[in-house]
C-alpha positions as a Markdown table, in Angstrom:
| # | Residue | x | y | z |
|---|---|---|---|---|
| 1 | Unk | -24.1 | 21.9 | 116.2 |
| 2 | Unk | -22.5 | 20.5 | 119.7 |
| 3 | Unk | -19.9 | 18.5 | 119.2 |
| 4 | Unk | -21.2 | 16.3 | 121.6 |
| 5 | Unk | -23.9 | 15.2 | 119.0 |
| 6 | Unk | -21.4 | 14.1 | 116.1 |
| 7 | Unk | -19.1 | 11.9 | 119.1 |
| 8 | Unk | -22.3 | 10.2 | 119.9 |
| 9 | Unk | -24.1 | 9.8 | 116.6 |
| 10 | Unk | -21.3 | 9.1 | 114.1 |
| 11 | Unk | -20.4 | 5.8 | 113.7 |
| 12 | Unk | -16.8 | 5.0 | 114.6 |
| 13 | Unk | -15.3 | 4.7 | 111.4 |
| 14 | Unk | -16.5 | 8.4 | 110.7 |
| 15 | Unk | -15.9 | 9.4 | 114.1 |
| 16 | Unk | -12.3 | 8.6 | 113.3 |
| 17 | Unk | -12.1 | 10.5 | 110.5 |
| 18 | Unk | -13.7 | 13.6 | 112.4 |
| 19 | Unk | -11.7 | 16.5 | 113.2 |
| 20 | Unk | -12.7 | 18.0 | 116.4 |
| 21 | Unk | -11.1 | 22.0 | 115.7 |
| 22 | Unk | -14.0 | 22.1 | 112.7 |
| 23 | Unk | -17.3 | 23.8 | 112.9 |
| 24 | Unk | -20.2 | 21.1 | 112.1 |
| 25 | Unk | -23.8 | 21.8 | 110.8 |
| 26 | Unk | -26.8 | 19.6 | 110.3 |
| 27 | Unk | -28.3 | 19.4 | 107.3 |
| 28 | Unk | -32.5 | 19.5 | 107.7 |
| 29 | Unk | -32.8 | 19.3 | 103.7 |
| 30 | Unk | -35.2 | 16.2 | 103.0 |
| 31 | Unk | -33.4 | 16.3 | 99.5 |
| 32 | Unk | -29.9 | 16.7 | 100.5 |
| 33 | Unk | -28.1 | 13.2 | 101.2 |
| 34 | Unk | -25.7 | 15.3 | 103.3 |
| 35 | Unk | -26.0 | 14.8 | 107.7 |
| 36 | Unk | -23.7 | 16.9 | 108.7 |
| 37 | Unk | -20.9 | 19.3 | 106.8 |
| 38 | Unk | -17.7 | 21.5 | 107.9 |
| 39 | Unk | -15.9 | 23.3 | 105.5 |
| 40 | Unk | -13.8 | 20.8 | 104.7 |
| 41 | Unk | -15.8 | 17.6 | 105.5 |
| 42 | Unk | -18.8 | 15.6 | 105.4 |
| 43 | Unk | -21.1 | 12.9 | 106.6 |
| 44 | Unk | -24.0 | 11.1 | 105.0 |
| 45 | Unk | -26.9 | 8.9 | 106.8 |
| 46 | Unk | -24.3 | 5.9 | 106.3 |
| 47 | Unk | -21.9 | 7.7 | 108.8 |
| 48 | Unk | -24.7 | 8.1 | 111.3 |
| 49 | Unk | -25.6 | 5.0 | 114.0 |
| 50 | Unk | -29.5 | 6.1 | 113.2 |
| 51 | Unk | -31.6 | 6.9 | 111.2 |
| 52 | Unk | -32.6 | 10.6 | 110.6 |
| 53 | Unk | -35.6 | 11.9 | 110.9 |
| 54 | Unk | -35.0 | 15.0 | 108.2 |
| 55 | Unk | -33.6 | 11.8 | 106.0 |
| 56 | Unk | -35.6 | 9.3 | 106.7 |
| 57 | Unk | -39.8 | 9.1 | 105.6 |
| 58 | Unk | -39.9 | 5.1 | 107.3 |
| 59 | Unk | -42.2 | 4.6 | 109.9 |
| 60 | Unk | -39.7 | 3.1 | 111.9 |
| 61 | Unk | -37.7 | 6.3 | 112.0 |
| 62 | Unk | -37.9 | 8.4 | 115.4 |
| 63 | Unk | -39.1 | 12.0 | 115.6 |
| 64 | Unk | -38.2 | 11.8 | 119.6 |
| 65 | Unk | -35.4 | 10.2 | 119.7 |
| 66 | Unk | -34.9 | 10.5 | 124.1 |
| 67 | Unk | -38.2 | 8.9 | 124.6 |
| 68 | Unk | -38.3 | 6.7 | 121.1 |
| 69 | Unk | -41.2 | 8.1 | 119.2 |
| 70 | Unk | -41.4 | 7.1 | 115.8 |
| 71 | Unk | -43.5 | 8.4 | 112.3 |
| 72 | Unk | -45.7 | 5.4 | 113.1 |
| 73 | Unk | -46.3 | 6.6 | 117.2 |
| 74 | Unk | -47.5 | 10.1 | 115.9 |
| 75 | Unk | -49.6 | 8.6 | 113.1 |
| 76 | Unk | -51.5 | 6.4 | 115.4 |
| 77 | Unk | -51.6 | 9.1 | 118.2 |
| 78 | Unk | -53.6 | 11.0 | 115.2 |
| 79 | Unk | -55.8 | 8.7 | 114.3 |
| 80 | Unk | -56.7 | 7.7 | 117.8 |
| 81 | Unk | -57.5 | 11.3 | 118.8 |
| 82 | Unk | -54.7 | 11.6 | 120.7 |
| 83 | Unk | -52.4 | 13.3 | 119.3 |
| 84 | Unk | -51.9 | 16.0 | 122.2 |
| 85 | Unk | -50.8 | 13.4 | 124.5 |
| 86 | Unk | -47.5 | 12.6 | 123.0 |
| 87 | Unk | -46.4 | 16.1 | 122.7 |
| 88 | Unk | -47.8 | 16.5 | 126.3 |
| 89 | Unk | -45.4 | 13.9 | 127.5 |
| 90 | Unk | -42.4 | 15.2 | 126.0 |
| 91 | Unk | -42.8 | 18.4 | 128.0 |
| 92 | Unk | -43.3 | 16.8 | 131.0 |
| 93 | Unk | -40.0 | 15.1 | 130.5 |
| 94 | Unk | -38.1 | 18.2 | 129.2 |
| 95 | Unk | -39.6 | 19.7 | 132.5 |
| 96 | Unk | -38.2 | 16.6 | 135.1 |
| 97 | Unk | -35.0 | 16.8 | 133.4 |
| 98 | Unk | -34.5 | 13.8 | 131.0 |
| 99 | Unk | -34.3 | 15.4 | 127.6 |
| 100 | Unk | -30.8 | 14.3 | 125.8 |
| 101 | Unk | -31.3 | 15.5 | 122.6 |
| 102 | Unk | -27.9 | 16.7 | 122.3 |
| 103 | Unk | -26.9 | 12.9 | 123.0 |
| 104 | Unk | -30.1 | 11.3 | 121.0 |
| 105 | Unk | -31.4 | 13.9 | 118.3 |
| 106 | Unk | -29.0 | 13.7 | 115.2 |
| 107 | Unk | -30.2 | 17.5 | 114.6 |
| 108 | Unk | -28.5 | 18.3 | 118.1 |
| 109 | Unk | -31.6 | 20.0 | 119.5 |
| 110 | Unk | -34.5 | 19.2 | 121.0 |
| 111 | Unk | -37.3 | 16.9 | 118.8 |
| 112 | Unk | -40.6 | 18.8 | 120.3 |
| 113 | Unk | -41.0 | 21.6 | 116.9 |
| 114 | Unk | -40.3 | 17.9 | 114.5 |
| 115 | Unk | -43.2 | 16.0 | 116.9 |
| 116 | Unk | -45.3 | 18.9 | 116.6 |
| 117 | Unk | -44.8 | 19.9 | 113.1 |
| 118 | Unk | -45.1 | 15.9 | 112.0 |
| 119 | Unk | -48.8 | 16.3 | 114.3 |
| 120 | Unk | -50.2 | 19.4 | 112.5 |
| 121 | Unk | -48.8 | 17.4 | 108.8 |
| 122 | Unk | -51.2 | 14.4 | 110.3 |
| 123 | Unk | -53.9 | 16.5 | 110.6 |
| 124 | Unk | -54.0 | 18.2 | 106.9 |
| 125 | Unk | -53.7 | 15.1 | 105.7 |
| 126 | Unk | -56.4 | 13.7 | 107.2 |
């Protein structure tokens, strides 16, 4: 998990608390209350600025966080028939250059495999 990611995603009252020399790691577990865990610490959804997407079944919840996606987007995307344009447009912005997932994505990493996997979950459910 880079660093980076915790600095900008934890609020400042956990960010305070945080010790830089430990190792972090994201939790993905949908049951698991837990964000992010070192050996020694750790940091639920309350510690985080946003909502997380792993955490998180709203609507209102991203799954791109750089270019502000939400559960909602992807499900009307489906619905419409369009549901390879929003994917499409995320790789044309991880190609130009504007991806910040390590900034945006609580996870640290980059939100096209949770867009695509939310898409294909869209379309067995349909």
């Amino acid at each position: 998990m880079p660093l980076v990611t915790l600095k900008a995603l934890l609020t400042p009252a956990a960010l305070a608390t945080m010790d830089p020399k430990e190792v972090y790691r994201f939790c993905p577990d949908t049951t698991c209350s837990v964000v992010y865990f070192s050996p020694t610490s750790t940091y639920g959804q309350a510690d985080v600025k946003v909502p997380v997407f792993q955490k998180d079944e709203r609507g209102t919840t991203p799954v791109c966080y750089c270019f502000g996606h939400t559960r909602a987007d992807l499900e009307q995307a489906h619905r419409e028939g369009q549901a390879d344009a929003i994917p499409s447009s995320i790789q044309a912005h991880i190609r130009a250059g504007r991806c910040g997932c390590e900034l945006n994505n609580p996870q640290g990493s980059c939100c096209l495999g949770n867009v695509n996997r939310t898409l294909a979950s869209e379309a067995r459910h349909a």
